[in-house]
Each structure stands twice: as C-alpha cells, then as structure tokens.
N, C-alpha and C positions, 0 to 999 in steps of 0.2 A: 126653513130658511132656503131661498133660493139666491144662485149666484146667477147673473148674464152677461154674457162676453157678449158685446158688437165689434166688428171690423170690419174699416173698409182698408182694403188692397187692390191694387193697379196692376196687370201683370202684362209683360212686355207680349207680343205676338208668339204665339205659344198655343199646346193642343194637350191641356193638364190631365184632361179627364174623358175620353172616348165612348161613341156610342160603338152600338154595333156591325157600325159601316164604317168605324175609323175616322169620324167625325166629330168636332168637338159637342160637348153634349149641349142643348140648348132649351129652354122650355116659353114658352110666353107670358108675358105678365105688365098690365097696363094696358093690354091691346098693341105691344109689340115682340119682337123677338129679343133674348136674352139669353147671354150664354150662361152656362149654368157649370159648377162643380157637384156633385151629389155628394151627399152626406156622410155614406158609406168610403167612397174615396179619403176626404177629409178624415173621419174618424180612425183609419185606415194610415192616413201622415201620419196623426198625434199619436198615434200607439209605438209605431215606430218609429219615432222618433228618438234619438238618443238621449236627447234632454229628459224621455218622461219615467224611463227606465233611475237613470240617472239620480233626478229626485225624488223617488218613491224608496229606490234600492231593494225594488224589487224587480224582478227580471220578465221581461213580456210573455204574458201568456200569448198559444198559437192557435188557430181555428185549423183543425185538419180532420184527415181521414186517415192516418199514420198513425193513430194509437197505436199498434201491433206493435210495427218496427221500434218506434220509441221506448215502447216497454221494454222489447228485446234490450235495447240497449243499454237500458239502467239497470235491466237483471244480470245481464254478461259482465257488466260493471262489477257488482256484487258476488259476481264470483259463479253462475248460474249458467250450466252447463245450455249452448248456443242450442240445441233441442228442444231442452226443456223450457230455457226459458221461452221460444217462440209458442210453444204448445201451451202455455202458461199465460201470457199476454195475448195470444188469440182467443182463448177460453173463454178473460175475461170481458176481452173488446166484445166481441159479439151479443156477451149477455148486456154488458153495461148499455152500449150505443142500440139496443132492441128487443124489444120486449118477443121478439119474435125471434132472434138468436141466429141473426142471418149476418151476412158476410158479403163484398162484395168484392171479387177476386184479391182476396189478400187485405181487402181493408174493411173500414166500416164503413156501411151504404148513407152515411150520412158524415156531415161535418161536424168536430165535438170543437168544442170552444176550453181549453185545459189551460191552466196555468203548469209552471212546471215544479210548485208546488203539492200538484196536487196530482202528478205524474209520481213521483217519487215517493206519495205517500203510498200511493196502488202500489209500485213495483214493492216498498218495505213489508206489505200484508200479502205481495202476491208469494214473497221467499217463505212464511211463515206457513203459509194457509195449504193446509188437505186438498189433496187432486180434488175430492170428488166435490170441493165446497168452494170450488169458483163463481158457482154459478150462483149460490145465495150469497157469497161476500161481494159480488157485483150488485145483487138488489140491497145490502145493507148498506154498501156505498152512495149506491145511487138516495135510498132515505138516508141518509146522514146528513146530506150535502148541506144541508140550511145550520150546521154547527161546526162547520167546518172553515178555519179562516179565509177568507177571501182575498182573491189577489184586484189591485186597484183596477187596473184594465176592466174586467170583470164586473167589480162592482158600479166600475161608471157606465160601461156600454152592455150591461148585461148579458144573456144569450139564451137560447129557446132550444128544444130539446123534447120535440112531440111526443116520443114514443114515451120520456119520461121527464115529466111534467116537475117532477119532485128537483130534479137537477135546473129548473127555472131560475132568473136573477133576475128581476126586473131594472130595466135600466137607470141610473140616477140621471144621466147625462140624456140631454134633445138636443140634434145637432140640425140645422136646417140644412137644407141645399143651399150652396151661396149662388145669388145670383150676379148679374149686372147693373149698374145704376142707371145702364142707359140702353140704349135700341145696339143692339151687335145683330153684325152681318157677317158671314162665315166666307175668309179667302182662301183660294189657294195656290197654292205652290208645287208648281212643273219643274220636276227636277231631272236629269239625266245622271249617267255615271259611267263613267271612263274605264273601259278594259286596259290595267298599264301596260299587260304582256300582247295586247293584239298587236299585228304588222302592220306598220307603218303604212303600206301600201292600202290596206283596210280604212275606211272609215265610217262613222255612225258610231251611235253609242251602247253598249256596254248593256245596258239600260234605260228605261226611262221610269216617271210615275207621276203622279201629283199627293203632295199632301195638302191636307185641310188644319187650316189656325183661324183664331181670331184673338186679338187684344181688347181687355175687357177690365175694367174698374169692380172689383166685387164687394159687394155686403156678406158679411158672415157672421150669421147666429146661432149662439146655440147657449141652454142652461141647464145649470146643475142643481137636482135636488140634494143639498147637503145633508137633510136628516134621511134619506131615505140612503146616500152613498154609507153614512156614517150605520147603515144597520147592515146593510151587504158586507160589510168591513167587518162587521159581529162587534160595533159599539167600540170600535177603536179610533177615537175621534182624532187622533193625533196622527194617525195614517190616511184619514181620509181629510186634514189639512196638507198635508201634505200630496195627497192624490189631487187636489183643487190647483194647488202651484203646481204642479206638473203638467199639467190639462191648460194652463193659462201660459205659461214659458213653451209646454208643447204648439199649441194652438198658435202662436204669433210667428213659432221660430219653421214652422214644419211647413212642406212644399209637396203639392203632389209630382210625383215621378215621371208622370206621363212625357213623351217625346221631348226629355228635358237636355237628351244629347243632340237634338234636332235645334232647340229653342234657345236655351238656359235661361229660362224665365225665374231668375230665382228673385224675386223681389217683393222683402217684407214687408205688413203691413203700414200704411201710411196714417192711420187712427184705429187707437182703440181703445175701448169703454168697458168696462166692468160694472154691475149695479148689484149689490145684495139686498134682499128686501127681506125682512125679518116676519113679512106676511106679503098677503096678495098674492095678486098674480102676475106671473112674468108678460114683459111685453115686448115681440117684434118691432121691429124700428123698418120692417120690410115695406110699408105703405109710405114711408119716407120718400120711396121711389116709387110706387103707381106710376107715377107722373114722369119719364124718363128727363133725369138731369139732362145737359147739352154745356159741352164745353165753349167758351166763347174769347173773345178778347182778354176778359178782365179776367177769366178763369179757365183753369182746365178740368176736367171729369173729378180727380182727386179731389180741388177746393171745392168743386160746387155737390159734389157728393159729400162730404164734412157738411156744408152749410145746410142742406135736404135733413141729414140727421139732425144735425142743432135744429135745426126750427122745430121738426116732428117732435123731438122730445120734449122742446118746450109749449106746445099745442098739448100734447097727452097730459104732461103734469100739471100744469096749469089749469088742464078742464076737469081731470080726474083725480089732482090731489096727488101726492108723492111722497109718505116721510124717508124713499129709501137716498140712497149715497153714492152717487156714482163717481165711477175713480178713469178719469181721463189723460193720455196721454196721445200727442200729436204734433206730425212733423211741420204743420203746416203755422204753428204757433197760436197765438192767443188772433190775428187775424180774423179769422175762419171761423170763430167761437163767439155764441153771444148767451144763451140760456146758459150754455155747462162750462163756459168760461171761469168761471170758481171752482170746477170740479178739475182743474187740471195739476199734474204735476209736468215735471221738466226731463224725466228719464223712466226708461224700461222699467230698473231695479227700482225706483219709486212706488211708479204705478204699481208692483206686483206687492212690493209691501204692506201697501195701502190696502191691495184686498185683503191678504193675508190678515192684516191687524183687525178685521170687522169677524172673523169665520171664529166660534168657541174653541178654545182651548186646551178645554175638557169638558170631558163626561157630566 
C-alpha cells in the first residue's frame, strides 16, 4: 500500500532553504529557472515538528556525532560515577559508530541517526556489562538492531551506517524536492544597519549587505510505503498509522526555518491531495508543471497551479486507469476543481480522517 501526499503552497518573499552562497536554492525544470526547497530541509521541518512528535508520542529521534556525551549523561543519571561513565560511553561509541574503533576528537567520525529509545537501551546494558565486553556488546547491538522496536522517524526516513551495514533502515517515506509552478527569478535586498551609540556628528552606516529572496508557488511530493513503514515498526501496525497522521498533519502544518526572522514567510498550504493505492505505482503530479503556470487576470499562480494539477490527474487516470481514492482538500473551493472535484472535503480534520479511514488497522 502506498500513500501520496501532493501540495501546492504559495510563500510570501522569503529565502526557506539556502545554497552555499546564501542563495535561495533553485534548479531548472521545463527549460526554465525554479526555486526549489530540497527534500532533506523538508523532511528535516516534519521531524521536528511538534505536531509529529505529538501524534506518534514518541519523542524525535537526533542524527549526531554526541553519542559519547549523551551516553555520559543518561549513565550520570543512573547513578554512574562521571569517569566511568565517560570511559564507558566512549568505549562503546567508537566500536559501535566503526568498525575500525576510531574517534574523532571526542566524538564519532561519523553522524549516527538514534532514537532516544534506543540511547537508553545502550546506557541500561552499558551499567550491567564487564569493562572488557564493550566492545563485543557493541557488535551484538549493532546485529540486533533489525529486532529491536523502531522509532517512527526512523522507520519513515530511514538512515545508512556504512561502516555497519546491519544498523541500515531502508526508508518507507520519498520526499521530492518541492519545486515552483512557474519560472522564479532570484531578488535582492540592500540593506544597511544603524550604529544606535555612534555620534551624532558621525555619519554612514553601521553596516551594509544584500540578501537574496524570491517568492515562489511550490509543488510538494512525497510517498509513503506503508507495508514496508509497517515492518521497520517490527509489525506494529497501529504505530505506523499513526506515524502516517503525523507525517500528513506534520507535512501541511511544518515550515522551513530558513531567514524566517528576515521574511516570516509562514504560509500554509493552499491544496492538498492525499492518494492510497492498494497496488501500483505512485505518481508525481511534477509534469503538471513542465509547462510553467503564469498568473493572469482571471487568475493567480495558486488558482492556475490547483487547475495544472486537476487536468494532469485527470489526463493520467483517464489514460492509465485509477481504482485508487484520492482525498482533497482546498482553499480555493470547488471553483478550481474539475476531475477531483468529488474527491473533496471542506476541512483540515476531514481530509486527514479520510486518509486515516483507508490505512489497515491491524495486523
């Protein structure tokens, strides 16, 4: 069973998502320029998001290189003399994070991806376990990992772990890059800043700079494999309906960070579509846009981007057949709608029940 989320969101002048020159990021697609969100940003919102924590009630796992410290701290916790336990959780970080038992000033030379589940299970066998057997109850951790519960984070966006293989999750969750519906040009903005304590008899500024924005109409896709979430979970089907609403209430309500003190671009999505298909294959609604919308009279980027989707979906199911169900919700009303116009509801809390009601409910 696959789920797919489609949204289109409109964001006011704003710089969500940064390359490496402090630009918003942008890639091309149709034979024009399009600003872009990446995927990793995105999935990066939904995780932390309060909502997803929220409805899981389970608490976000963190991708670091702080194993050490962290351990320190839940062994100090327990009672584990600040020595030992440092000597203890360093032992074990290095065997665990390396097959090769190396360190990188104080941490591990790589990022581990941990729930904190599964922080708490290390620090409880690290109190128990013989000095000299850190370094095989690291390798029995590490083969364990595929029976060990999984936290939702985790099992939706999985994580990789070269040196060992065995700690792998394959992801249930494909988040696309969101792009633009239409041609975006990147502005910028000259700004200066006022010394308040310089003398009066002084003048010029303080500072100067320029930043870089653009205001941009976004598509954003992404699907979830439910039987394969529902096996990283270890067959707890009830947790990974529940990871699906979280991932769908995260996904709509969540905002990237970026120079949002500069912008406040916080403005949610303005349609979005959910599709379960009990087979097949999922399908981007991205070539909806090839052809860049253009806002005009009768419309702006947000209606004529809704209407690109409507027609594309109703082009794909109509040539390629569709028994799946898609659950609609949009601000722009029934207007704007003409294929998936029966596919809508009239609120947030609707639409999310509606997917909710198609996902099994058990095992």
């Amino acid at each position: 069973m696959l789920i797919e989320l489609h949204l289109i969101q409109n964001f006011a002048p704003s710089n969500l998502n940064r390359d490496d020159t402090n630009n918003p990021k942008d890639c091309e697609f149709g034979g024009v320029r399009r600003a872009r969100i990446s995927s990793q940003c995105i999935k990066r919102s939904v995780r932390f998001d309060p909502i997803f924590s929220k409805v899981t009630g389970v608490s976000v796992s963190h991708r670091t290189k702080q194993m050490i410290s962290e351990l320190s701290k839940l062994l100090g916790e327990a009672g584990v003399r600040a020595e030992d336990a440092h000597k203890l959780a360093e032992e074990f970080a290095k065997n665990y994070s390396s097959k090769k038992a190396k360190l990188d000033d104080g941490k591990t030379n790589v990022m581990l991806f941990l729930s904190r589940m599964e922080l708490e299970g290390i620090a409880a066998q690290l109190q128990a376990a013989p000095a000299g057997d850190i370094k095989k109850m690291a390798e029995e951790y590490a083969k364990g990992n595929a029976i060990r519960p999984g936290a939702p984070d985790i099992a939706l966006f999985g994580r990789m772990l070269a040196d060992r293989p065995e700690t792998n999750v394959d992801a249930a969750c494909q988040v696309a890059h969101a792009i633009s519906t239409h041609a975006v040009s990147m502005d910028l903005d000259f700004f200066t800043a006022v010394d308040d304590l310089q003398p009066s008899e002084e003048t010029g500024a303080g500072m100067m700079g320029v930043t870089a924005f653009n205001s941009a109409c976004f598509y954003r896709y992404s699907c979830i494999n439910f039987d394969l979430l529902v096996k990283n979970l270890n067959g707890d089907v009830a947790m990974a309906g529940k990871t699906v609403e979280a991932f769908l209430r995260a996904s709509v309500h969540a905002i990237p960070t970026g120079k949002q003190n500069s912008f406040a671009a916080q403005n949610p999505p303005s349609f979005m579509m959910a599709v379960v298909r009990a087979d097949g294959s999922a399908w981007s609604l991205a070539n909806a846009f090839e052809k860049p919308v253009r806002a005009n009279g009768q419309k702006g980027l947000v209606e004529a981007s809704v209407s690109a989707l409507d027609s594309y979906w109703g082009k794909l199911s109509g040539f390629y057949g569709s028994s799946a169900t898609p659950v609609v919700a949009c601000l722009e009303g029934e207007g704007g709608l003409d294929a998936l116009q029966e596919a809508q509801v009239n609120s947030f809390e609707k639409w999310v029940e509606a997917v909710i009601r198609q996902l099994p409910q058990e095992g």
